[in-house]
N, C-alpha and C positions, 0 to 999 in steps of 0.2 A: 588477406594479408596485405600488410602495406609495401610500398617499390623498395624498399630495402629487403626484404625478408624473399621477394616475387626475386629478383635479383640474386641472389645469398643462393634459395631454391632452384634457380635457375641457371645461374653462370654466366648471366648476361650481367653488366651494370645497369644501375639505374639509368645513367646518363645513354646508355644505348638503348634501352626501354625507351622512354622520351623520346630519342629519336625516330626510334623504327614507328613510334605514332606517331608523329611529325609526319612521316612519309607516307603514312596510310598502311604501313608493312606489317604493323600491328594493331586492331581497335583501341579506339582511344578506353582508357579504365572508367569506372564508374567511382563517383567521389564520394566521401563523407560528408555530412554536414557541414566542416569543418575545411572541408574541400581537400583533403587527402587521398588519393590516389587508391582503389581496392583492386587485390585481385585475386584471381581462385582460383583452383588448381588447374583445370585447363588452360587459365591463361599462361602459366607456369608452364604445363605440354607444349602451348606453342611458341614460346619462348626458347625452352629445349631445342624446339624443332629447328627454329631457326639460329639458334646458336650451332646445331651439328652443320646445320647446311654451308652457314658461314665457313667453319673448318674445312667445310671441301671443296672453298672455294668459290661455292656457286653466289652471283651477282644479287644485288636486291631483286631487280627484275625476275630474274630465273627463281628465286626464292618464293616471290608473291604467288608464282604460277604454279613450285610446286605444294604452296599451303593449299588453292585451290583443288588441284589433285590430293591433297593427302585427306582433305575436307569431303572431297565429294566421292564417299563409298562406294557410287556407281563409275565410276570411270574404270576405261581398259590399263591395265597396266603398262601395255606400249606406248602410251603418254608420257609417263613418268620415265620409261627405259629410255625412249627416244631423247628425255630432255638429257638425262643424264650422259647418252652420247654424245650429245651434239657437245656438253659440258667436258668430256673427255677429251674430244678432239682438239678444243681451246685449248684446253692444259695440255697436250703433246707439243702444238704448235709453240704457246710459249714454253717450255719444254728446252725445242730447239732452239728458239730464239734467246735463251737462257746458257746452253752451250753452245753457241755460236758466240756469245758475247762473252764467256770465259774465256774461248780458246784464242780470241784475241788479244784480252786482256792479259792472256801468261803469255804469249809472243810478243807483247809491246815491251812486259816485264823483263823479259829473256834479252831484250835488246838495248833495254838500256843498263848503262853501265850504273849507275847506282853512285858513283863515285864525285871528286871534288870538279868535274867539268860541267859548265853548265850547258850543254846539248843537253838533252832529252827527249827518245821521241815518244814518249807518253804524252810530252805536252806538245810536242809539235803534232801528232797526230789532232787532239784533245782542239790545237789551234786551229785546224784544218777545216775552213767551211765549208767547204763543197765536201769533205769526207764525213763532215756533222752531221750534213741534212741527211745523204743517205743513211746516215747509220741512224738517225732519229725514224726513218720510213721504214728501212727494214735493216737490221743488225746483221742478218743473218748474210746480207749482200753488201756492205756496208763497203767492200775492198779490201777491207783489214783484216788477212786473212794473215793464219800463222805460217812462217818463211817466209811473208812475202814482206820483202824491205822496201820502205822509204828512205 
């Protein structure tokens, strides 16, 4: 099948096909004569594969490693369970770092008045460079905690 139909069957786009061979994430296809793009239904399964992985998040990297495991029959399955933790923990951590940065942003909301003065301390926070960097390092300690006024 050619990259449009591999794509269609898959639920990947073309243009991200392309890529993930650009990267090595996927073997480059085998051509036509005419030098069109072919490919079969396995390459279609690993395509699949890697479009579920994507959904869950997991990195190109963590992806490559787990094609290797889902490829090599003989590995232990705590390969795979261990990546998938170590990939859980990430997503908790941003998680928090995800509510930590809500529960800021509804107390800067709460605080400002909305109306015709021009105060505001969504932007005077927003102006605030020593409050940027931390919160660019870590959000979650950033100072700007809810209740606590500037």
């Amino acid at each position: 099948m050619n990259i449009g139909e591999a794509a269609k069957a898959s639920g990947v786009s073309a243009k991200m096909i392309r890529h993930y061979e650009s990267v090595g994430l996927f073997p480059q296809a085998s051509r036509t004569d005419a030098g069109y793009r072919q490919y079969t239904d396995n390459d279609v399964a690993t395509l699949r594969f890697i479009r579920h992985s994507r959904d869950l998040g997991f990195s190109l990297d963590q992806i490559r490693e787990l094609l290797g495991l889902w490829q090599d029959r003989r590995r232990p399955s705590r390969q795979v369970k261990a990546l998938a933790q170590a990939h859980l923990q990430e997503l908790d951590q941003k998680l928090q770092e995800l509510h930590a940065m809500k529960a800021t942003l509804q107390h800067l909301v709460q605080c400002c008045h909305g109306d015709d003065r021009p105060e505001c301390p969504i932007l005077e926070i927003l102006a605030d460079s020593d409050t940027n960097t931390k919160a660019q390092r870590t959000p979650a300690k950033s100072g700007l905690r809810p209740g606590r006024q500037r």
